[in-house]
N, C-alpha and C positions, 0 to 999 in steps of 0.2 A: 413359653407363653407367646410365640409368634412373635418376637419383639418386642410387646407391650410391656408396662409396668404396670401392677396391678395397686391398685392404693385404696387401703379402707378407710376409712373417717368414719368412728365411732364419736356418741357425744351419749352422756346419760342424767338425765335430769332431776334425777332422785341425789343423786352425786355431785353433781355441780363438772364434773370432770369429764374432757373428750379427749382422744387421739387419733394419730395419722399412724399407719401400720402398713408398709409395705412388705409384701408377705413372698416366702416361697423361694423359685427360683429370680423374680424379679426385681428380689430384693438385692444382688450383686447389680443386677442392669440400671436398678433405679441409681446406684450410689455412684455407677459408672457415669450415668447418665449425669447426676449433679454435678460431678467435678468436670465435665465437661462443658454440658448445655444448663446451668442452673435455672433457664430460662423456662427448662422442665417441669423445673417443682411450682411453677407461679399456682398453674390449677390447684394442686394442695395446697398450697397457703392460702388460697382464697376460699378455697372449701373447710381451712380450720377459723377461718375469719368467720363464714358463716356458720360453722357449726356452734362457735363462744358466742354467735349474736343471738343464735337460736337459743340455746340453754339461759342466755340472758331475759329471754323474754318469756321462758318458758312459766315462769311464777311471777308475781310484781312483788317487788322492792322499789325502795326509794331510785336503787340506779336504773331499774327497766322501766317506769314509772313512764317517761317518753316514749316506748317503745309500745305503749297499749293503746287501743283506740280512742276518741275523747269522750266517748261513752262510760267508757271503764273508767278513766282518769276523773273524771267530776263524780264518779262513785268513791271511787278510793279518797279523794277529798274529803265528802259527806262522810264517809266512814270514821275517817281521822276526826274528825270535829268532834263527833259524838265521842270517840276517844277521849278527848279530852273535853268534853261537858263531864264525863263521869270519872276521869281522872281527877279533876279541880272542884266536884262538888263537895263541899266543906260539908256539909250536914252526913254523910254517908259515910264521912271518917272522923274518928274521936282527935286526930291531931290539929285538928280545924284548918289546916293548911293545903287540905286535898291527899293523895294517892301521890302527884305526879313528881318528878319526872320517871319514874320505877316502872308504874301502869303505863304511861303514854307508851314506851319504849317497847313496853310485852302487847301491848296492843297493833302496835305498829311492826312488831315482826312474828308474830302470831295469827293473830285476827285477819288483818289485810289481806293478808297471802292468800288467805282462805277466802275470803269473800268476795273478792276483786278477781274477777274471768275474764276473760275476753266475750 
């Protein structure tokens, strides 16, 4: 491979899961290389930093929540709220004490995800 090491970063967002895969013949040069120059590997670790920041942001959750524009984030809010107006409306459940905390939680990891884009 001309001296090079060849480094894949895969990331899958359906999956939540990425890797670093050094492939082939480069894969004896890359490990050469670490024990040597570990100074090497910085680009791949900073390419599996971004690739967990990316699949982090890739859906909203509570932790990517920061990570979406504040367009999206004062939606995801308004969304939450109404979550819970029909989580706590007492009339709409015979326990008179509301839905929640059951519904907030399936709304909050169901719903949001889905309606909150970028």
């Amino acid at each position: 491979m001309n001296g090079k090491v060849g480094v894949v970063v895969s990331a899958s967002a359906s999956t939540g899961r990425f890797g670093v895969r050094v492939a082939g013949e480069a894969k004896a040069l890359a490990l050469r290389h670490a024990v040597q120059w570990p100074a090497n590997l910085e680009p791949a670790t900073e390419a599996v930093e971004v690739g967990r920041l990316i699949l982090k942001a890739a859906e909203w959750s509570p932790q990517s929540h920061e990570l979406f524009p504040e367009a999206a984030r004062r939606w995801a809010v308004e969304v939450m709220r109404l979550g819970y107006l029909i989580a706590w409306d007492e009339e709409r459940f015979e326990q008179g004490e509301g839905a929640a905390p059951g519904l907030v939680d399936l709304w909050r990891d169901f719903v949001l995800p889905r309606v909150v884009v970028r």
